[in-house]
N, C-alpha and C positions, 0 to 999 in steps of 0.2 A: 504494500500500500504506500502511496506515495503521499507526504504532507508537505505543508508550509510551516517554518518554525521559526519567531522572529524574537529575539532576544532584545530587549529595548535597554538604553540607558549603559549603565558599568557593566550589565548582565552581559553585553559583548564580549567581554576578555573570556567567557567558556566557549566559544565559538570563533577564534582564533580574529576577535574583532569583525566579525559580518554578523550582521544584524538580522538578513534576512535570506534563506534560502530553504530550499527543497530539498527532503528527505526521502529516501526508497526506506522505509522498513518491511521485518519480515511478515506474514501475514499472522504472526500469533498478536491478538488481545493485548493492549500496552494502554495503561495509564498515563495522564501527566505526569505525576510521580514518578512512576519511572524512565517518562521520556528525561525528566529532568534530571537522572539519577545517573543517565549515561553520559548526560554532559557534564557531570559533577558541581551542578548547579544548586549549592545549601539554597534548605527550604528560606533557613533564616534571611538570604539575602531578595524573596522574591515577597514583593505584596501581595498582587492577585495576577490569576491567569485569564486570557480570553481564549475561548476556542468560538471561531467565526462569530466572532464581536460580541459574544456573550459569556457575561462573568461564568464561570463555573469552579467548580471543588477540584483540588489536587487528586481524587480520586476516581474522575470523570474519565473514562473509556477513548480513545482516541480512536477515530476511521479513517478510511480515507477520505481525500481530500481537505481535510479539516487544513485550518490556519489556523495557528498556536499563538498567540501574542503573551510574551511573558514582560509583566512590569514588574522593575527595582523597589525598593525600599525605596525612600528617600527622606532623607532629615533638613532640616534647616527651623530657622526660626524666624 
């Protein structure tokens, strides 16, 4: 299954700084969670995830064609 995976913000530096590109994965069942787990992307460092522009839970099922948008933490004051 083929996705779109787009790492926004600092969250770049797990994806060799691209932000946005396509993935072939295998056809077994795979969570965000563990799409994030092979990027070695800490839960701590991500807010929230979108998959096709809607919020969902780290424990949400990925398909094909889905687009991942994952956002950073961010601090300031």
């Amino acid at each position: 299954m083929e996705i779109t995976l787009q790492l926004k913000g600092p969250l770049k530096k797990y994806a060799d700084e691209t932000e946005l590109f396509r993935l072939e994965l295998d056809g077994n069942e795979l969570t965000v969670t563990e799409l994030l787990q092979r990027f070695e992307v800490p839960a701590s460092s991500v807010s929230f995830v979108q998959v096709n522009g809607i919020k969902i839970e780290l424990d949400h099922p990925i398909k094909g064609g889905d687009k991942i948008t994952v956002n950073p933490r961010v601090a300031g004051g």
